[in-house]
C-alpha positions as CSV (number, residue, x, y, z in Angstrom):
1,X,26.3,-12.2,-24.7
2,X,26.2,-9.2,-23.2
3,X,24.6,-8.6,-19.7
4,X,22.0,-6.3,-20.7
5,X,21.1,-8.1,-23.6
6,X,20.9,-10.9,-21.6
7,X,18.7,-9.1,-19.4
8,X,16.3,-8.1,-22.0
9,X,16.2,-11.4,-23.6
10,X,15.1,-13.3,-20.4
11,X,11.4,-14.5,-20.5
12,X,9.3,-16.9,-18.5
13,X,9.8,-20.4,-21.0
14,X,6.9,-22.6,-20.6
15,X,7.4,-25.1,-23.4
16,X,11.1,-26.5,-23.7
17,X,12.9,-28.8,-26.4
18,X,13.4,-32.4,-25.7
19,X,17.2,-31.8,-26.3
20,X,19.3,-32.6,-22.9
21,X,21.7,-29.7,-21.8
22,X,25.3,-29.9,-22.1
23,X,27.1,-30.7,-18.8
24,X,29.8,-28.2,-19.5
25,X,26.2,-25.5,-19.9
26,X,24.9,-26.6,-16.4
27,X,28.3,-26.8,-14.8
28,X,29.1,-22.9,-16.1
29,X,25.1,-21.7,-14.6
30,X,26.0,-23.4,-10.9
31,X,29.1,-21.7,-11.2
32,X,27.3,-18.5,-11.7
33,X,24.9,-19.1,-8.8
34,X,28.3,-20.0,-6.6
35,X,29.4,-16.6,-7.3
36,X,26.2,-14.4,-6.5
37,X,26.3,-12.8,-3.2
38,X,25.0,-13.3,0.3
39,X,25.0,-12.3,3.8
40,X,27.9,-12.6,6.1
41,X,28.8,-14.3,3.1
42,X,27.4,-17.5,4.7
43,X,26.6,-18.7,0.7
44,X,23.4,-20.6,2.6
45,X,21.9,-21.5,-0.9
46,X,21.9,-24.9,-2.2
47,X,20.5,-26.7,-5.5
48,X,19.1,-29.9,-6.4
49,X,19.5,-30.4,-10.5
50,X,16.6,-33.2,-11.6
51,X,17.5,-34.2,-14.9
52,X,15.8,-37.6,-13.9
53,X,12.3,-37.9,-16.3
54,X,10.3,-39.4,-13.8
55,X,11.6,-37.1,-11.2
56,X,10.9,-34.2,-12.9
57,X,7.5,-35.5,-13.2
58,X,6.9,-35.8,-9.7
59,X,8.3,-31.9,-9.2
60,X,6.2,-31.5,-11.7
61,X,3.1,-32.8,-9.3
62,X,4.4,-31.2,-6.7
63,X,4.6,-28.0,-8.1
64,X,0.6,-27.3,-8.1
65,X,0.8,-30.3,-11.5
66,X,2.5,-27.8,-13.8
67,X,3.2,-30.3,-16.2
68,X,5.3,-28.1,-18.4
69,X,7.8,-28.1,-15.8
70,X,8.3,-31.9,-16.3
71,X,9.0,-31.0,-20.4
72,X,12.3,-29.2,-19.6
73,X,15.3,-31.5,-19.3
74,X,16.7,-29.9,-16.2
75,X,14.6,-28.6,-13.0
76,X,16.6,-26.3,-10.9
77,X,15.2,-26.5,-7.0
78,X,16.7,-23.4,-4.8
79,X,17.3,-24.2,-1.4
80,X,18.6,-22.8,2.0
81,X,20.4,-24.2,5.0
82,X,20.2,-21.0,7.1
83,X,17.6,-19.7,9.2
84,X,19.9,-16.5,10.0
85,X,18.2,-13.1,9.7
86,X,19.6,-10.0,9.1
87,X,19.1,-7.0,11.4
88,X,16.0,-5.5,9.7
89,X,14.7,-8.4,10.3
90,X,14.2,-10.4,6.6
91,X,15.9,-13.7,6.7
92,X,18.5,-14.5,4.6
93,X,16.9,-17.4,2.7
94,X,14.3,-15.9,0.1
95,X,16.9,-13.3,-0.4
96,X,20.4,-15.1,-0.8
97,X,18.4,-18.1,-3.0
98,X,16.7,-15.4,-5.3
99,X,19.5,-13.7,-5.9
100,X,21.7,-17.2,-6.7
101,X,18.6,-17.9,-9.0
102,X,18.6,-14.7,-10.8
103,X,22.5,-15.0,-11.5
104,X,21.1,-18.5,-12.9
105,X,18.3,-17.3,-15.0
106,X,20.4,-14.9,-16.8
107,X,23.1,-17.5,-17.3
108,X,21.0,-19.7,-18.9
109,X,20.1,-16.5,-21.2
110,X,24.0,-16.6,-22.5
111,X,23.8,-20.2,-22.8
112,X,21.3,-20.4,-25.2
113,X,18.6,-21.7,-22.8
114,X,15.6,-20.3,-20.9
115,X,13.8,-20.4,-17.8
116,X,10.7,-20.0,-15.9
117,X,10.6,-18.9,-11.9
118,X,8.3,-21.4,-10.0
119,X,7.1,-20.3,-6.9
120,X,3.8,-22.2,-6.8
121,X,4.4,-25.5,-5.4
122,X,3.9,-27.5,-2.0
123,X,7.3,-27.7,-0.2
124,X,6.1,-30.8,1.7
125,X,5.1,-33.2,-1.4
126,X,8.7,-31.5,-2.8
127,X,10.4,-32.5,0.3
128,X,9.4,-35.6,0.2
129,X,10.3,-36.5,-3.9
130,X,13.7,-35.0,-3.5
131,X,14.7,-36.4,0.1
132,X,15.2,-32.9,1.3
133,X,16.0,-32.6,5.3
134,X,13.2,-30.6,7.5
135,X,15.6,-28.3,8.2
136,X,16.7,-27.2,4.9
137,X,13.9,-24.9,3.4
138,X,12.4,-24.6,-0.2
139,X,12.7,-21.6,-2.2
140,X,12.1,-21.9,-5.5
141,X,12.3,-24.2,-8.8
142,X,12.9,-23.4,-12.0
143,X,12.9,-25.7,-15.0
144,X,15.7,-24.7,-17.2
145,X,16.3,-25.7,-21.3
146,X,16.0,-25.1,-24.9
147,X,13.5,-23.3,-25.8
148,X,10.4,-24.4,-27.7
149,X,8.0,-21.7,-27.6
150,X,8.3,-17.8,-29.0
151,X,10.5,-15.4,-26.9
152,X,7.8,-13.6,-25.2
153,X,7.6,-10.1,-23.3
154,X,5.3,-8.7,-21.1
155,X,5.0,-4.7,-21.0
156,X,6.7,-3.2,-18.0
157,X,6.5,-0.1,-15.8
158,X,8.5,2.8,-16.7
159,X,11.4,3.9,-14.7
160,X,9.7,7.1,-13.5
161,X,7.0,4.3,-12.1
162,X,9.0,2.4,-9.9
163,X,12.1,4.7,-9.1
164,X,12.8,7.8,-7.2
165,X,16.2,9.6,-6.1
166,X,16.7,11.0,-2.5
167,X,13.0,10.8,-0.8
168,X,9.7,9.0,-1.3
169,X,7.7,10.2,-4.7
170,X,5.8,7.4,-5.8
């Protein structure tokens, strides 16, 4: 597929088959998140894959009880191990994970699957389900599979909205 199809395609899934996803799939979308980039090239992101039903339940929970989460057969949790931040002053973290999760999400989108970004959970009841270390932080989860639902779109800016060459005009 290619990228800008893929691009277009992607939507936010919220109702996913009960068909499992191919290891060789998942294996080829972690492949693409291991080749996104970061700074200093530290590659700080890492990812728990739940493919466990009563796991993904308790994500589920712990994600503010989005039970559709729990419906797709893999739940992707983005995390960091680096507290470094860059000299404007952003950590790394949010940045380098979205980035890694983007590169999945559009993966997925060649694959034949679909996604939805998560940011709406409690990292302390998530810490807790997925044995994940104080010092590692939660960034994001994103249920990932077959869709079941209709592709859906929602309207965007236009270009002249949201982008300017040389100086400030918006």
């Amino acid at each position: 597929m290619d990228l800008y199809e893929a691009i277009k395609k992607r939507y936010s899934c919220r109702n996913y088959q009960q068909k499992p996803i191919e290891q060789e799939k998942l294996d080829r979308i972690i492949d693409a998140a291991r080749l996104a980039p970061s700074a200093k090239n530290l590659q700080d992101w890492r990812f728990v894959i739940v493919t466990d039903e009563k796991i993904r339940k308790e994500v589920a929970m712990a994600a503010n009880e989005q039970m559709f989460i729990a419906t797709a057969p893999a739940i992707i949790v983005g995390c960091s191990n680096s507290d470094y931040a860059m000299r404007c002053g952003l950590r790394i973290s949010s940045i380098d994970v979205a980035i890694a999760m983007e590169h999945i999400a559009l993966s997925a989108v060649a694959e034949g699957l679909a996604t939805c970004w998560i940011g709406s959970f409690y990292p302390e009841k998530l810490r807790k389900v997925l044995d994940i270390p104080e010092r590692v932080e939660i960034i994001e989860i994103m249920p990932i599979g077959y869709p079941a639902d209709k592709e859906t779109h929602r309207p965007r800016e236009k270009a002249e909205k949201i982008a300017c060459y040389n100086k400030w005009q918006l």
